[in-house]
Backbone bond lengths (Angstrom), bond angles and torsions (degrees), N, CA, C in turn:
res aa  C-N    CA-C-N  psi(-1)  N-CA   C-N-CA  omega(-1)  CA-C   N-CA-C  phi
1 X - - - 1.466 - - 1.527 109.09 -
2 X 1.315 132.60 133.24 1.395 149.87 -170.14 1.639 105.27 -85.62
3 X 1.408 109.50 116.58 1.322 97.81 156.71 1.504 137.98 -48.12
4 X 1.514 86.44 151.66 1.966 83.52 -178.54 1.377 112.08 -62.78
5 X 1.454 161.98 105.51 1.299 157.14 168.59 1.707 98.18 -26.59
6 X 1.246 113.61 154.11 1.497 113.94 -161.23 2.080 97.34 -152.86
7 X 0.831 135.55 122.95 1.257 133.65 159.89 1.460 121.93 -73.92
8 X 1.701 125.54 88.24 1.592 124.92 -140.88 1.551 98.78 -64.62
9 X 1.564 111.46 -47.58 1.103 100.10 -165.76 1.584 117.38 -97.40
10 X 1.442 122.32 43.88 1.271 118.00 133.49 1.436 134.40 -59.01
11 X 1.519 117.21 -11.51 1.441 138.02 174.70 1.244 120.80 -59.20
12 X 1.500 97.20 -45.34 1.968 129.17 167.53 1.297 97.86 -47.77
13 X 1.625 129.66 -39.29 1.509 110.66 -146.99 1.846 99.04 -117.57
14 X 1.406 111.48 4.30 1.635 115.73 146.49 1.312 147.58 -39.13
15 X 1.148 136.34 124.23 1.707 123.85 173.68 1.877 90.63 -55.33
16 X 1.321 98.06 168.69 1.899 117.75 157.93 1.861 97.79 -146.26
17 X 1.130 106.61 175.28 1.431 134.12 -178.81 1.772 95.15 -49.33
18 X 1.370 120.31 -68.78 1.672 136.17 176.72 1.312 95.49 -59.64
19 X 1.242 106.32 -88.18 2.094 123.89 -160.24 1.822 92.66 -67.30
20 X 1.727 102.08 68.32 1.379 87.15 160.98 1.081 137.35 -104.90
21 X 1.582 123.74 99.13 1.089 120.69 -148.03 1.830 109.22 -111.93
22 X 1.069 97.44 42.32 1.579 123.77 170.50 1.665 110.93 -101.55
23 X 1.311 106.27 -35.28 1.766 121.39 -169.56 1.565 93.85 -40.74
24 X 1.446 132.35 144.22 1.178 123.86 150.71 1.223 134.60 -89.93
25 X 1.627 112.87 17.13 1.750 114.68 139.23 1.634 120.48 -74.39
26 X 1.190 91.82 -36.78 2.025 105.49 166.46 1.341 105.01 -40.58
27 X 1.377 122.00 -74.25 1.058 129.50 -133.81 2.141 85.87 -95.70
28 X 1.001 110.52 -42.57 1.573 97.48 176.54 1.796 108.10 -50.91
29 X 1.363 119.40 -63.83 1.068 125.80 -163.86 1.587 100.20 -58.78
30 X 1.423 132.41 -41.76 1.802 122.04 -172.18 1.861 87.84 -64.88
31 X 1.267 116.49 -38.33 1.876 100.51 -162.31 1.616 91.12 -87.59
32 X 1.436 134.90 10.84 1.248 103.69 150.11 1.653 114.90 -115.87
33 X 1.476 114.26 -4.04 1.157 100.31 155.26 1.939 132.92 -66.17
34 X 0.888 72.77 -29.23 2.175 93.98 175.30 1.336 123.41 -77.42
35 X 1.336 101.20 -27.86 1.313 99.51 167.55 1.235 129.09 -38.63
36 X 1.534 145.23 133.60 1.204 160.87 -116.03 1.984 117.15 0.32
37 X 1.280 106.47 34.00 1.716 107.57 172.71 1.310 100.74 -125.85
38 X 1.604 98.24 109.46 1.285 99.42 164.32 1.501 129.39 -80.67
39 X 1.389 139.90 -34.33 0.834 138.45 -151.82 1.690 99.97 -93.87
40 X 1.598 127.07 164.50 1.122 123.45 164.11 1.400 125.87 -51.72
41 X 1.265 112.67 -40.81 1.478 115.76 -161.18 1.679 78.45 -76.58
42 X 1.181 150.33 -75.87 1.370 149.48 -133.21 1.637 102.58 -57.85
43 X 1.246 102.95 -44.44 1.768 121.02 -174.25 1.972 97.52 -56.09
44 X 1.491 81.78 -35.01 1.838 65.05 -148.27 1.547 105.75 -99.85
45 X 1.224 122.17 11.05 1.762 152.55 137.14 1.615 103.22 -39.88
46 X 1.667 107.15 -81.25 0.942 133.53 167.07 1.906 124.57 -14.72
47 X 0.920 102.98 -52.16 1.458 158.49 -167.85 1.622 89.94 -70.94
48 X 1.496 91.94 -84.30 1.578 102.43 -163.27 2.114 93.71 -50.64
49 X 1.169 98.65 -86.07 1.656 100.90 -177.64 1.122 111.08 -7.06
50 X 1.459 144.14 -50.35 1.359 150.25 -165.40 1.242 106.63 -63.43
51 X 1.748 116.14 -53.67 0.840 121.06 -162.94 1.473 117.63 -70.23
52 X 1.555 115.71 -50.10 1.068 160.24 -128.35 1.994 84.97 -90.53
53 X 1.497 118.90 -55.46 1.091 119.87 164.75 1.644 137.60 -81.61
54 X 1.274 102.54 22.83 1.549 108.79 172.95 1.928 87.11 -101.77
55 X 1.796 108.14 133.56 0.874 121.29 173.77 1.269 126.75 -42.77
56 X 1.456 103.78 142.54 1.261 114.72 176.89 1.614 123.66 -77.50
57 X 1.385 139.49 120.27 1.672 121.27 -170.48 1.831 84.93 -164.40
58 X 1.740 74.94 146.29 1.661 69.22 159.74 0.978 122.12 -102.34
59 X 1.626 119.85 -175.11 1.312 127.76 -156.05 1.630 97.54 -135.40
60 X 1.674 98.04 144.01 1.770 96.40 170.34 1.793 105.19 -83.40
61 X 1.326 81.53 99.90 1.923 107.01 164.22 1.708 121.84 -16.26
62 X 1.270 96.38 -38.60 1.999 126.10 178.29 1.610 103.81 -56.00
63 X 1.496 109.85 -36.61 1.083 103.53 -158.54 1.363 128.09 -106.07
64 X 1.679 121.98 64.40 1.214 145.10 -173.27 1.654 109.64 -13.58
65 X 1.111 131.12 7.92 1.598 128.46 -164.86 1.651 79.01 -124.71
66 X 1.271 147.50 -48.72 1.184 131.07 -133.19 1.772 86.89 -92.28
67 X 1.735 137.08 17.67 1.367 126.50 -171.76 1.961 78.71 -121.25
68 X 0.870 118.26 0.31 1.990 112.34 173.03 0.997 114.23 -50.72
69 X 1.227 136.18 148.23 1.930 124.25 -176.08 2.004 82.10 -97.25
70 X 0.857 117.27 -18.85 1.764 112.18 -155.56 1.867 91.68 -96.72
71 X 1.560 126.06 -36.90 1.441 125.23 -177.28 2.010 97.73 -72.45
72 X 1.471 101.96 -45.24 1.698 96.08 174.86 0.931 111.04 -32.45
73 X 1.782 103.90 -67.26 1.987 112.46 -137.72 2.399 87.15 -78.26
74 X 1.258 112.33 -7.37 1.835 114.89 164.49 1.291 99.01 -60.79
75 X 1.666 127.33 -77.21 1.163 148.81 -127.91 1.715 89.76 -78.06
76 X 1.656 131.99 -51.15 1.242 124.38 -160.73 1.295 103.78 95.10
77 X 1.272 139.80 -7.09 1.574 139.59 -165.12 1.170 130.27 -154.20
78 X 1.525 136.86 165.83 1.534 120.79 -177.90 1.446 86.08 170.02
79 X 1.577 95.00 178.30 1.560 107.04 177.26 1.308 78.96 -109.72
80 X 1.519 92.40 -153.36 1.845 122.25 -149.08 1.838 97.29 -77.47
81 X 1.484 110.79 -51.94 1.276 101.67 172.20 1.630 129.96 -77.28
82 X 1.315 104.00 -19.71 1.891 103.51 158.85 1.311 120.81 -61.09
83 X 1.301 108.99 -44.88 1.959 115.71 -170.66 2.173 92.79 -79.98
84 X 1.420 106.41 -21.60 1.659 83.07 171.94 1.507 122.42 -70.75
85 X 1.594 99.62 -44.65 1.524 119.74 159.42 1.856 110.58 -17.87
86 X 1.318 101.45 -73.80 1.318 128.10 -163.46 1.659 96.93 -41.68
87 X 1.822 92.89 -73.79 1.387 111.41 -167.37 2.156 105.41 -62.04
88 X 0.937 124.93 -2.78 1.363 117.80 179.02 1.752 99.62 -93.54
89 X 1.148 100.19 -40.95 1.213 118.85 178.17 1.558 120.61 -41.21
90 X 1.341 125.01 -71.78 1.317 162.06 125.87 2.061 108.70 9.26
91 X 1.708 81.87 -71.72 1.750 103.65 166.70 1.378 111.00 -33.68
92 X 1.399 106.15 -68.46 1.402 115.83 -160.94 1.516 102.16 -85.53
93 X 0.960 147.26 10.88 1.474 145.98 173.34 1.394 109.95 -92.35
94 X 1.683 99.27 -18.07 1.501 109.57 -165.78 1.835 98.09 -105.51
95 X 0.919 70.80 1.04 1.948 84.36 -172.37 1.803 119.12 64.19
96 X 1.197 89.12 40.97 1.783 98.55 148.48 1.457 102.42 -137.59
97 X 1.751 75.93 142.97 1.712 101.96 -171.15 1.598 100.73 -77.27
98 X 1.533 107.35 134.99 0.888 110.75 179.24 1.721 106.02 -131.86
99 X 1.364 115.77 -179.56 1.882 120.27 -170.35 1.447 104.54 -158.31
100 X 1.305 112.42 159.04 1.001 124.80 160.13 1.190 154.38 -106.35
101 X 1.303 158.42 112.52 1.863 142.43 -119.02 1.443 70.18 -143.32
102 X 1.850 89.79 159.46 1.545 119.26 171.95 1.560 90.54 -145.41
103 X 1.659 87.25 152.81 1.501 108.00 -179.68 1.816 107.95 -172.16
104 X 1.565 93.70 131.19 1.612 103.18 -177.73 1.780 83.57 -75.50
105 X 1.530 87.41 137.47 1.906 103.94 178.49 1.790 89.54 -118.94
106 X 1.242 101.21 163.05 1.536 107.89 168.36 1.941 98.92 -141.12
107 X 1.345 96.26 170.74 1.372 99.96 -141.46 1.570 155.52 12.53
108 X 2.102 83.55 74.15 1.247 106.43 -167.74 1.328 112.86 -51.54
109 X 1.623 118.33 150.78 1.041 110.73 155.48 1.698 144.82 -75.10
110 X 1.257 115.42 65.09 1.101 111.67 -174.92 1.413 119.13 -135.97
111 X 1.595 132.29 170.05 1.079 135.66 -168.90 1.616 125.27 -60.26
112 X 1.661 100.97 140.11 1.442 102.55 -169.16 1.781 129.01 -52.14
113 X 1.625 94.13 -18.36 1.288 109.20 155.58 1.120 144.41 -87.01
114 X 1.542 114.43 -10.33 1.692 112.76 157.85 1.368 92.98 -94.23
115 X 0.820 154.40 -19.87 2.130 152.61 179.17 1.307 85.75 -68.78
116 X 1.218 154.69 -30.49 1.375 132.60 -142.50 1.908 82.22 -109.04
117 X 1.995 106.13 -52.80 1.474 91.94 -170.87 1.636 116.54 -68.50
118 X 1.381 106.69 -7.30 1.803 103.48 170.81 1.272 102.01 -55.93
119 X 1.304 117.73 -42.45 1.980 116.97 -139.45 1.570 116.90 61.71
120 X 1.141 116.91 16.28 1.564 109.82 168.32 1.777 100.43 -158.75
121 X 1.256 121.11 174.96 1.371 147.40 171.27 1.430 123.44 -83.32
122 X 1.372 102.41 -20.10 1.872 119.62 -165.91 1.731 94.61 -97.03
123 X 1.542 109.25 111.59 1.581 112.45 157.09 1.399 104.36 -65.30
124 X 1.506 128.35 147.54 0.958 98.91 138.95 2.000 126.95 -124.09
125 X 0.783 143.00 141.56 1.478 159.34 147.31 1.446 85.08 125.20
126 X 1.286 147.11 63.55 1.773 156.52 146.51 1.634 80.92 -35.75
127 X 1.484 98.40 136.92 1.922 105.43 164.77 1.164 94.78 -118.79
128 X 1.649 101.60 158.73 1.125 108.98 -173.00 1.792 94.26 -151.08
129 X 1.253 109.83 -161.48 1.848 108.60 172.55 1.329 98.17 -159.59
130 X 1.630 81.59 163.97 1.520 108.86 168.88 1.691 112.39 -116.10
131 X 1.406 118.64 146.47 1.743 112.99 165.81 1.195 107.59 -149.77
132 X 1.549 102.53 136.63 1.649 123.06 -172.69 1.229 117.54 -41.06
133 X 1.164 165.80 49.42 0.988 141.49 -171.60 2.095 120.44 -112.53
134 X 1.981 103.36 119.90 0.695 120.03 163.29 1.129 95.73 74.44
135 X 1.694 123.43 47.76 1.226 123.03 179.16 1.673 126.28 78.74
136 X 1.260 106.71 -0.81 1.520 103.25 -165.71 0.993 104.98 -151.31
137 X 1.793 122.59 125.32 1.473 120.81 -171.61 1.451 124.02 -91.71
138 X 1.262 111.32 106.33 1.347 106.17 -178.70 1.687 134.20 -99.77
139 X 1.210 113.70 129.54 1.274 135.62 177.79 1.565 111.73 -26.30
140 X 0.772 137.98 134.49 1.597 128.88 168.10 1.785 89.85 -161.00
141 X 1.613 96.33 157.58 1.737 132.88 177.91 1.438 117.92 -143.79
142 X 1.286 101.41 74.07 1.784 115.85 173.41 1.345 108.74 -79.26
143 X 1.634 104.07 58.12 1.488 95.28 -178.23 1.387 135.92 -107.98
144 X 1.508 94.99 -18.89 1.708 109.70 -169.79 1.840 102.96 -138.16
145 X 1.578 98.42 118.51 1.172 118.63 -159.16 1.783 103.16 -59.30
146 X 1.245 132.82 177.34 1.409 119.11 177.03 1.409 114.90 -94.23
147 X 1.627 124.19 -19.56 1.170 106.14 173.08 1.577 125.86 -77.94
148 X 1.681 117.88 0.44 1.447 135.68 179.24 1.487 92.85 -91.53
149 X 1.122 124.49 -39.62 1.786 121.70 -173.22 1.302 96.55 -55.36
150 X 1.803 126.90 -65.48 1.399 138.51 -163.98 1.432 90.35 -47.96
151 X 1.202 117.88 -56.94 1.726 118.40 -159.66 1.389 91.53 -55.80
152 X 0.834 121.95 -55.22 1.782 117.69 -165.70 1.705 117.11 -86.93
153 X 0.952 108.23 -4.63 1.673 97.93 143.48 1.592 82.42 117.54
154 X 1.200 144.15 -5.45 1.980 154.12 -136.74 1.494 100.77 -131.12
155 X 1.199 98.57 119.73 1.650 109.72 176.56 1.687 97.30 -69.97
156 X 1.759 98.52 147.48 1.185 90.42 177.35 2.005 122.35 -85.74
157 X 1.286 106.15 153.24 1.095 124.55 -158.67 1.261 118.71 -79.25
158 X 2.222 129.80 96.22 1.214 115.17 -133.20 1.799 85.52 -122.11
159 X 1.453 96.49 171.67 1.586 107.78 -173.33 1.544 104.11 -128.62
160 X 0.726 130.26 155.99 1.887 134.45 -162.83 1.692 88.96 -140.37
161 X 1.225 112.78 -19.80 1.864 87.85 -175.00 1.365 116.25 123.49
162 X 1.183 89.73 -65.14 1.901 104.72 174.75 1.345 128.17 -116.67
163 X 1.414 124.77 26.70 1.309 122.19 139.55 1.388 117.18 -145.65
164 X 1.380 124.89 173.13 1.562 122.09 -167.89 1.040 93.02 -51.68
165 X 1.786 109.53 177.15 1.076 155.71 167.09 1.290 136.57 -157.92
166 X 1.473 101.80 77.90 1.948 112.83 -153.54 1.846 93.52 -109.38
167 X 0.872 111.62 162.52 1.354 132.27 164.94 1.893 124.52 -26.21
168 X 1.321 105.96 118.05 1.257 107.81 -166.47 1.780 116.89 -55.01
169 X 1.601 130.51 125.13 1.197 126.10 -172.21 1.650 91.53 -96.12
170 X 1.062 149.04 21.72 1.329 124.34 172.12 1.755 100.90 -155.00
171 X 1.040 128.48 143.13 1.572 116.83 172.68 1.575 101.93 -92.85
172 X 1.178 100.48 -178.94 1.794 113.31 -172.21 1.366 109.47 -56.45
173 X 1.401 121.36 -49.35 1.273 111.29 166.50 1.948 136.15 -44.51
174 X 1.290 99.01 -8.35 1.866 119.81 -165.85 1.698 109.45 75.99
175 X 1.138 120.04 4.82 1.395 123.78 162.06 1.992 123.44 -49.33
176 X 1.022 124.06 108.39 1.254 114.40 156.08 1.469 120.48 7.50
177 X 1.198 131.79 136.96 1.419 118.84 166.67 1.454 124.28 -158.61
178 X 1.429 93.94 -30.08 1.644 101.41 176.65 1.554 118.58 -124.86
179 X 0.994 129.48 157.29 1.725 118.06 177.50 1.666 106.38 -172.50
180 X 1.497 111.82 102.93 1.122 130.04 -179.93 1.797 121.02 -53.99
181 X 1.168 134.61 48.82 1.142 156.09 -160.87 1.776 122.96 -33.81
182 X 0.977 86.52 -63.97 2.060 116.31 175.02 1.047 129.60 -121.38
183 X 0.965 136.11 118.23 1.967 125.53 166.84 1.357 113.85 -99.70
184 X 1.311 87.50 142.51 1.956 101.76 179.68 1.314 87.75 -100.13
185 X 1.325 148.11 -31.99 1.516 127.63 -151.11 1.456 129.36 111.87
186 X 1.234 119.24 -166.86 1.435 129.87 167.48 1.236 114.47 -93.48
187 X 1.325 132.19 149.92 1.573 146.84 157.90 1.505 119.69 -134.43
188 X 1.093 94.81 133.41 1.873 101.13 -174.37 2.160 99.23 -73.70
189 X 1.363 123.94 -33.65 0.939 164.17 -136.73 1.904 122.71 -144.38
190 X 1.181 109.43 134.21 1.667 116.58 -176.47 1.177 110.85 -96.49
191 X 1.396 103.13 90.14 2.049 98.91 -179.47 1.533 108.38 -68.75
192 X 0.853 95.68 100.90 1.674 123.70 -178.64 1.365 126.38 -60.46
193 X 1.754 99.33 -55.69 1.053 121.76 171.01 1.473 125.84 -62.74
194 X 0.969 123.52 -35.99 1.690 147.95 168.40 1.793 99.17 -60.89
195 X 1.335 119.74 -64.97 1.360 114.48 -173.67 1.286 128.17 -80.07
196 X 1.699 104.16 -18.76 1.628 111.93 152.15 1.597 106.92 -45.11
197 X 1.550 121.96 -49.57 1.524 99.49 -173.74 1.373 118.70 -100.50
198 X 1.618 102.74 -11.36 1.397 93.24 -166.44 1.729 94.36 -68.14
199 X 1.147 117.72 -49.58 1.795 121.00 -174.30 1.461 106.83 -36.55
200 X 1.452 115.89 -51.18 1.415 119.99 176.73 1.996 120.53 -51.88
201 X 1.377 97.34 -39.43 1.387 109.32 178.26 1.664 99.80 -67.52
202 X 1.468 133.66 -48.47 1.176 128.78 -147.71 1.740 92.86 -97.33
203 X 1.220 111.94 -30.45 1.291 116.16 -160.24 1.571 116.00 -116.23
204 X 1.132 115.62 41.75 1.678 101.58 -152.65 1.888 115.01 -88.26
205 X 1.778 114.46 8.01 1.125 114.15 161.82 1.359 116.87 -88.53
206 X 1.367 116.07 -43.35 1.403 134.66 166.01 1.262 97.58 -31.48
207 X 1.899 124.76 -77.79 1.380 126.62 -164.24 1.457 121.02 -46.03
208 X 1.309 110.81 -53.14 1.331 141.22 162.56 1.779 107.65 -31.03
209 X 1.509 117.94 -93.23 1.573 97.63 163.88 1.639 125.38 -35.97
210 X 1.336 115.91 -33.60 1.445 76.08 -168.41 1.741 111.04 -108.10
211 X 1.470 111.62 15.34 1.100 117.29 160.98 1.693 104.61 -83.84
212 X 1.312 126.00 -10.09 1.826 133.19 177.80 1.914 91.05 -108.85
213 X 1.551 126.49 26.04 1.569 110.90 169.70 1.509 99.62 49.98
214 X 1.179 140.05 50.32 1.540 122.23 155.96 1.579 92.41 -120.40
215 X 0.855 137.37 30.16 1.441 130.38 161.52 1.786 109.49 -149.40
């Protein structure tokens, strides 16, 4: 007996529990970000910018609401895996399928004061996404707003549409800066629950301040 033929990545273009991109703040905010782009690549440019400039902060990990694409695009803010949330979110409201990848990065970009409460340089599970466009899935990192890039010495990190846009490997100076370390993979979905503890296990001074507001 023949399988049923299946179109995989209609899966991409689903609400989930996180990437809910059913919410009707979701779905208002992608049809007013899109507004006048017709084409995929333009939408999902579009898209990125939005995302890409809602502040960068972290978030206490504990708190399963702060990985919502619909509590983000409330809050104005998120880390790397909230604003992917957001931006997959967004994608698929607009009707490109979009996903989500994890990957331990090392020399994250972030402040000398959460680097110090990590005790190390190595993020680990940084989210990031992918979105269909025109047949071809491209990489993108709407993660770090541009006036935090300037502060930190890192041009900000731009997307044209049609080719990636992953995480800066060198800062302005030509110094080393980024280095994609590990991959976790694809997720249709933000296992939340998993990185609520795993962060706590890897990170538990980090968590600690910023569940006490010092970060």
């Amino acid at each position: 007996m023949r399988p049923i033929e299946t179109d995989s990545n209609l899966v991409f273009l689903s609400p989930a529990e996180y990437v809910d991109s059913d919410h009707p703040s979701i779905r208002a905010e992608s049809a007013r970000i899109c507004r006048g782009h017709a084409t995929a690549a333009e939408k999902a440019r579009a898209i990125y910018y939005a995302v890409r400039e809602h502040l960068y902060r972290a978030a206490d990990f504990a708190d399963l609401e702060s990985y919502r694409a619909s509590s983000v695009l409330a809050a104005g803010h998120g880390y790397c895996v909230a604003k992917a949330s957001l931006f997959a979110a967004l994608c698929r409201a607009a009707g490109l399928p979009a996903r989500l990848l994890f990957a331990d990065v090392s020399n994250h970009l972030a402040t000398p004061r959460i680097e110090a409460r990590m005790g190390t340089n190595v993020f680990a599970w940084h989210g990031y996404n992918e979105v269909l466009v025109d047949g071809r899935w491209l990489k993108v990192s709407p993660t770090f707003n541009a006036a935090l890039c300037r502060k930190l010495g890192v041009a900000p990190l731009e997307f044209d549409g049609v080719s990636d846009a992953l995480l800066q490997a060198f800062d302005q100076a030509g110094r080393s800066f980024m280095r994609y370390d590990t991959m976790h993979g694809v997720f249709h979905d933000v296992p939340a629950r998993f990185l609520a503890a795993e962060m706590e296990r890897l990170y538990p001074a980090a968590c600690a301040a910023i569940r006490a507001g010092e970060l």
